[in-house]
C-alpha positions in Angstrom: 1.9 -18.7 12.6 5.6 -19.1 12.8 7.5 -17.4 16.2 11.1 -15.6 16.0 12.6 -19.0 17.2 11.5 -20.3 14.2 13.4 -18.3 11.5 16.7 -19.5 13.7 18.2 -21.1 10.4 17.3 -18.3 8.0 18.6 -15.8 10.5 21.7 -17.8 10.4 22.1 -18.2 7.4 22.4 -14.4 6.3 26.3 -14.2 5.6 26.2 -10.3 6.7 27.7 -10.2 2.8 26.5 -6.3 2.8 24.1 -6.7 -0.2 20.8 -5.8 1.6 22.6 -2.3 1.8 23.0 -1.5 -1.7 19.1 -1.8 -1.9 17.4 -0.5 1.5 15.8 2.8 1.0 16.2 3.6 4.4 20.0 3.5 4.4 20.5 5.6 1.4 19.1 8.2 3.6 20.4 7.7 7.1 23.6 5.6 6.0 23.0 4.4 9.5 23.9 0.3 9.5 21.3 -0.5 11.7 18.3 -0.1 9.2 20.2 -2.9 7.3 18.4 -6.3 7.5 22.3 -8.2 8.5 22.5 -5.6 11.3 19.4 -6.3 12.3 19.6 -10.2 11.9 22.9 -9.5 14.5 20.5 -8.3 16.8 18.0 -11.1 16.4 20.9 -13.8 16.4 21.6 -12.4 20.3 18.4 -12.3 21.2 17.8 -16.0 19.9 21.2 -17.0 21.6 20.1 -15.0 24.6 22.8 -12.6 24.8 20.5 -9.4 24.3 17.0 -8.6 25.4 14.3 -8.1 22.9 14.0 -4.0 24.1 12.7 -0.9 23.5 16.0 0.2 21.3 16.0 -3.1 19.5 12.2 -2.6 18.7 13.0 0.7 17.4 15.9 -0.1 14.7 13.0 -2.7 13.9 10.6 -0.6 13.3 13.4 2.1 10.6 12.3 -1.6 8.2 10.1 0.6 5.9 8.8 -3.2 4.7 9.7 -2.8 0.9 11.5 -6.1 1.4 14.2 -4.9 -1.6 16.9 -7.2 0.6 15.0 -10.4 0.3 14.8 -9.6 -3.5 18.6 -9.1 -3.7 19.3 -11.4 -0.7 21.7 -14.5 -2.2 19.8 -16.5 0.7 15.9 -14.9 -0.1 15.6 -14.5 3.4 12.0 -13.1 3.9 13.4 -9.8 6.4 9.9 -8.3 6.4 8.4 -11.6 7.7 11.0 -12.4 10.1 11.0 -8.5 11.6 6.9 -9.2 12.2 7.4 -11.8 13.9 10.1 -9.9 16.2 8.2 -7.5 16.6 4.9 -10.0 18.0 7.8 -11.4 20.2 8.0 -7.9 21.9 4.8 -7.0 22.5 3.8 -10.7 24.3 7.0 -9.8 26.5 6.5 -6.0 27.0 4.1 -4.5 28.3 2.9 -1.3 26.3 2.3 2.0 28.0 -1.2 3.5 28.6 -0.6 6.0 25.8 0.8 3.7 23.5 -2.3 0.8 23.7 -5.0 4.4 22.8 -2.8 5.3 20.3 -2.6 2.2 18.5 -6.1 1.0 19.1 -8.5 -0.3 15.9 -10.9 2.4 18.0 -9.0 5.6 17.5 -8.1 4.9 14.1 -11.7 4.3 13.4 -12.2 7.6 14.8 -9.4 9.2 12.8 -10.9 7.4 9.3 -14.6 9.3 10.2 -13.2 12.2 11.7 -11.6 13.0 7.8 -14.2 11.2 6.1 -16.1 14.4 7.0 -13.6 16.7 7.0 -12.9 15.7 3.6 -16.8 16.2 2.7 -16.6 19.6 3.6 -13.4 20.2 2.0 -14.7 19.3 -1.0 -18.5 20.7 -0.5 -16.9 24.2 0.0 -14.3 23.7 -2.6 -11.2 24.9 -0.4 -8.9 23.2 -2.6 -9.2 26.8 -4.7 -8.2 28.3 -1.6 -5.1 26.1 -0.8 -3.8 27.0 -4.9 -4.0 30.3 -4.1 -1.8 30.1 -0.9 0.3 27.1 -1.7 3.9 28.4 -1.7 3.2 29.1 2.1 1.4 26.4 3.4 2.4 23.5 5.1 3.5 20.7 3.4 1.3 18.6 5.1 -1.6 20.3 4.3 -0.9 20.5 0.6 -0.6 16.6 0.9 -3.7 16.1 2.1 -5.2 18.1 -0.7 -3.5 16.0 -2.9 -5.3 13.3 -1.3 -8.8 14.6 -1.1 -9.5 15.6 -4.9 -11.2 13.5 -6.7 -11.4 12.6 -10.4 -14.3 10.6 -11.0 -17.1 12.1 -9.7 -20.4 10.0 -10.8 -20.9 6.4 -10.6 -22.3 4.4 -13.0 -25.0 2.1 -12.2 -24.4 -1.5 -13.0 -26.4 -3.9 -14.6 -28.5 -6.8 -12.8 -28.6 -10.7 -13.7 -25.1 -10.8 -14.4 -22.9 -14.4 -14.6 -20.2 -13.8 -11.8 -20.6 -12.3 -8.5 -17.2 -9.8 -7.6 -17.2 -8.8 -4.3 -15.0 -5.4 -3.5 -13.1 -4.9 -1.1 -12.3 -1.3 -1.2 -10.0 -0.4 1.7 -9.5 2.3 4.0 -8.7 5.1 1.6 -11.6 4.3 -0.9 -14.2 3.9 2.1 -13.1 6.9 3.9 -11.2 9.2 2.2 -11.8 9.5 -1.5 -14.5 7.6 -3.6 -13.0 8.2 -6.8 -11.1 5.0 -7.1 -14.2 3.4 -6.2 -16.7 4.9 -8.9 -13.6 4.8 -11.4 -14.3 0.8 -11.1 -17.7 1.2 -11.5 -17.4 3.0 -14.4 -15.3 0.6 -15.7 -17.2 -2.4 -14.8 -20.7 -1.1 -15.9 -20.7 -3.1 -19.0 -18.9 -6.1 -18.1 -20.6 -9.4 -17.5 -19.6 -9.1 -13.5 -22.2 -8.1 -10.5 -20.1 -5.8 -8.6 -20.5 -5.7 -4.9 -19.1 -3.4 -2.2 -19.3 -4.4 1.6 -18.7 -2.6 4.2 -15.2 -4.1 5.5 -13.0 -3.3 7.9 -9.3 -2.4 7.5 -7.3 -5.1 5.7 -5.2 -5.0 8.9 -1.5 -3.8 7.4 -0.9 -1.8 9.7 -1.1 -4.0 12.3 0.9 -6.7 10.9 3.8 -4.5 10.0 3.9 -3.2 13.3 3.3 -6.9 15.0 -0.1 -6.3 16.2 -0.8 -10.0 15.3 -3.6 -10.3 17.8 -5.6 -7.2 16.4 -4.5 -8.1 12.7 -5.8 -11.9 13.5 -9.6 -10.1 15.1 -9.5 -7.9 11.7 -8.8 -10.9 9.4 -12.0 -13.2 11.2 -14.1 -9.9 10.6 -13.1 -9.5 7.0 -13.6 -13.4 6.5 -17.4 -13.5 8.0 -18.4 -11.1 6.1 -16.9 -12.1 2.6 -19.3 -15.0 3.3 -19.1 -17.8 0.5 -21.1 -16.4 -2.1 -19.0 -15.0 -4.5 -16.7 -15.8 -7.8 -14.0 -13.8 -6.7 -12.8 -11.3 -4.5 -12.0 -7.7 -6.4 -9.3 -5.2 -5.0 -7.6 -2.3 -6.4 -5.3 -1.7 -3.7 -1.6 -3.7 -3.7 -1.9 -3.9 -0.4 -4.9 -5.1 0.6 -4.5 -7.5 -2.0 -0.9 -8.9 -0.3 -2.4 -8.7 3.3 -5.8 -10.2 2.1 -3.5 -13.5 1.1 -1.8 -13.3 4.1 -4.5 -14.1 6.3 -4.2 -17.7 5.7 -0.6 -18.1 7.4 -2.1 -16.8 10.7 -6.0 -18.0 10.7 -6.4 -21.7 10.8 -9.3 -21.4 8.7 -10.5 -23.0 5.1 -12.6 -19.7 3.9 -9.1 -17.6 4.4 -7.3 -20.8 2.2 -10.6 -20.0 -0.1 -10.1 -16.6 -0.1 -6.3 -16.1 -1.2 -7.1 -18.5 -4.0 -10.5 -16.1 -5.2 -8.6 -12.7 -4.6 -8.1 -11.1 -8.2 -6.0 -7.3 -8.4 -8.1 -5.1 -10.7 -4.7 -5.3 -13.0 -5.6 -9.2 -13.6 -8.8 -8.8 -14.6 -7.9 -5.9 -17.3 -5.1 -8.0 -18.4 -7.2 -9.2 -21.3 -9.4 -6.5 -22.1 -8.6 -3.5 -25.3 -8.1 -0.6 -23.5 -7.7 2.6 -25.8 -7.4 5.9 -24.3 -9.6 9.2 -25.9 -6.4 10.9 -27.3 -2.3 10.5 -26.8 -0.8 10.7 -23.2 2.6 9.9 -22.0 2.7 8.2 -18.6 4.9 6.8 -16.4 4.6 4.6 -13.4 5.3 3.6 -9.7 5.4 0.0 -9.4 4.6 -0.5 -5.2 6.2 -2.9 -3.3 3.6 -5.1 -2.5 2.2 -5.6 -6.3 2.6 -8.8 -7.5 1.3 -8.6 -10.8 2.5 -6.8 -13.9 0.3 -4.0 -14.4 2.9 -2.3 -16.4 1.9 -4.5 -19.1 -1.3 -3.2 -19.2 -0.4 0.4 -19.9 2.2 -0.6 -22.6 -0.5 -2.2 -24.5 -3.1 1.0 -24.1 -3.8 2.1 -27.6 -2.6 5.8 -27.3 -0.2 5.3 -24.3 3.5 5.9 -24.8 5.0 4.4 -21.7 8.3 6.1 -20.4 10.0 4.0 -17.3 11.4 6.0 -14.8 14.9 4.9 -13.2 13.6 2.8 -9.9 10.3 2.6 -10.7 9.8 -0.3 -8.8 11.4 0.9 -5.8 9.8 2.2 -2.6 7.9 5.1 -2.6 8.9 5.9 1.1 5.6 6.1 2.7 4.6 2.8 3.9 1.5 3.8 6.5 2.8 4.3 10.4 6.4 4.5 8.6 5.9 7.7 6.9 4.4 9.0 11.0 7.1 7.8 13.0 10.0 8.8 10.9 8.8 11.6 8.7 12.3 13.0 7.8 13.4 9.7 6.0 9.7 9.0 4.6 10.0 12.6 3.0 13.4 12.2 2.0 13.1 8.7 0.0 10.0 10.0 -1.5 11.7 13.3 -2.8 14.5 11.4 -4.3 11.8 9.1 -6.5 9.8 11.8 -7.5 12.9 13.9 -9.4 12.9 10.4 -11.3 9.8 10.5 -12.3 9.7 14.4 -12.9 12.5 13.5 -15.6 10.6 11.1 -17.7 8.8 14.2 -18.7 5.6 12.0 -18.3 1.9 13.6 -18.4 0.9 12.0 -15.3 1.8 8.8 -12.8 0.2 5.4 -12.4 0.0 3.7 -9.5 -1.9 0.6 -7.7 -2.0 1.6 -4.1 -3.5 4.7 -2.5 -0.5 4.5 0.0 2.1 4.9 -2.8 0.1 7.7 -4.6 0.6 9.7 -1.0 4.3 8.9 -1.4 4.4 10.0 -4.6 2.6 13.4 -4.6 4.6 13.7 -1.0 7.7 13.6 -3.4 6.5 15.6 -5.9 5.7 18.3 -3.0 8.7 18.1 -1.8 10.2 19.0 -4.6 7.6 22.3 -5.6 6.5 20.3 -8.6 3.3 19.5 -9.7 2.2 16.6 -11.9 -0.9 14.0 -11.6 -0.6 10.5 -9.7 -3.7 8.2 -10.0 -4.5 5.0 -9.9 -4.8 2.3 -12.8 -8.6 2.2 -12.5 -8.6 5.9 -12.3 -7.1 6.5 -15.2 -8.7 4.3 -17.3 -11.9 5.6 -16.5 -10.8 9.1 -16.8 -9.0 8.8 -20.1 -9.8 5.7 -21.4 -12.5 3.1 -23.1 -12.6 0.1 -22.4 -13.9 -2.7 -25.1 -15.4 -5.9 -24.1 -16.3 -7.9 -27.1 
């Protein structure tokens, strides 16, 4: 794993041209130049020189990086700002000791208890169907609270059971939001994957660990990642996820585990998108859609839906821009998460689009969040949810 020191050239070699500005989601809200990446790198570059203290105030404009890495994308220099803020921000918490409050808070216990705790909120939710209620009253209620119905519904209901003695062995790894707080996504690939040629198998995993490595929590991100690792095991074709994400971090474990199974591991990881790639998809009757391309997928799923027999594709205008949640983001500054996330959603509300796909539970949050925001209502789910909801899939 590489320290701060050791991104001294690439720090110096961002020209403070300006650039990164013209693209960071967090600017065109605040307009405040320290969410810029060259501002930022003008901290760093004292800090490196020794000039200025790594402190709390630095940490902060830090942590206003929502980690869409737009600038490195636009950067003349590809400087990687995402990867170079991590490692910052590791570089404060080995010199700083957090407070009392702060270690509870940010603990893998407490957001344990925080993933059960609406695990079974959400069953009763859904058991007593008070998503009725929350229609009824929704021009009142908190925004919040309308969010996290957004979040609880589901739209695949019943699994399919899959087939035994099949040729490859996929082992899932579903996430937080599929193993906690909405199964959906989860019997939407089973479903889909019921008549393929694939044994599909879902462990019980812990978090992928992205919260912890945006926030440079390397140590807890590094325990994760060894958890994850053992029990993956060796006996598998390929690694399934359906979450951009989890699929990024996943990959990421290799640059901070000196380990062969995480080198074997980012090599077997396959997105859901990839594996579709090939495969006629036809939906039951004609839908418009649009779509939210996260920041974190690397592969073309887009593709996919353009070749959907049925599907007219309509791009929105910066559909591959940030959807403004981003996890802990979206919790410390909730102005600026709501904000970016309203301004996408009238983009996608003008495509005149039946619903929205996306590939990571985060982003659909961002999106409904925009769509709330602006007292419109209109369907985000994800690729596999879709299909499965709307769509057959052919295999010979």
């Amino acid at each position: 794993m590489k320290e701060l020191k050791d991104y001294k050239e690439e720090i110096y070699k961002c020209s403070r041209c300006g650039l990164c500005q013209s693209v960071c989601p967090v600017y065109k809200v605040t307009l405040n130049e320290c969410s810029v990446s060259r501002a930022k790198f003008n901290m760093l570059n004292g800090i490196l020189s020794g000039d200025l203290n790594l402190n709390d105030r630095i940490k902060g404009y830090l942590d206003l990086c929502i980690g869409c890495n737009a600038c490195k994308n636009f950067c003349p220099s590809n400087i990687d700002a995402r990867e170079i803020f991590t490692a910052a921000k590791y570089q404060y918490y080995t010199e700083n000791e957090p407070s009392a409050w702060e270690k509870f808070i940010d603990s893998y216990f407490v957001f344990k208890a925080c993933l059960y705790a609406a695990k079974f909120s959400f069953f009763f939710y859904r058991l007593f169907r008070i998503s009725f209620v929350v229609n009824l009253f929704k021009d009142v209620l908190p925004k919040r609270l309308l969010l996290l119905d957004s979040l609880i519904r589901e739209n695949c209901r019943k699994p399919v059971r899959t087939k035994s003695s099949k040729s490859l062995r996929a082992i899932f790894f579903p996430g937080c939001f599929n193993s906690y707080l909405n199964s959906s996504s989860l019997n939407s690939l089973k479903k889909i994957f019921s008549d393929l040629d694939i044994e599909f198998d879902v462990k019980k995993f812990d978090c992928c660990g992205v919260s912890f490595l945006s926030s440079g929590k390397i140590d807890e991100f590094k325990c994760l990642a060894r958890k994850n690792i053992e029990k993956i095991g060796d006996d598998y074709d390929f690694v399934l996820t359906d979450c951009a994400s989890c699929n990024f971090v996943l990959k990421e474990y290799q640059k901070y585990l000196d380990s062969k199974q995480a080198q074997v591991l980012a090599q077997k990881i396959i997105n859901v998108s990839e594996y579709l790639k090939n495969l006629r998809i036809a939906a039951d009757r004609p839908i418009k859609v649009t779509a939210h391309k996260p920041c974190h997928e690397e592969f073309d799923f887009i593709d996919i839906l353009k070749r959907i027999e049925n599907v007219e594709y309509v791009e929105a205008e910066d559909f591959d821009k940030c959807c403004g949640f981003s996890g802990k983001f979206a919790l410390k500054n909730p102005e600026i998460s709501r904000e970016i996330s309203k301004r996408k959603a009238q983009k996608f509300l003008k495509t005149g689009a039946d619903c929205i796909i996306t590939t990571c539970p985060a982003c659909m949050l961002g999106v409904n969040q925009g769509l709330i925001e602006n007292k419109a209502a209109m369907p985000v789910y994800s690729l596999p949810e879709f299909i499965a909801k709307y769509c057959k899939v052919f295999t010979a």
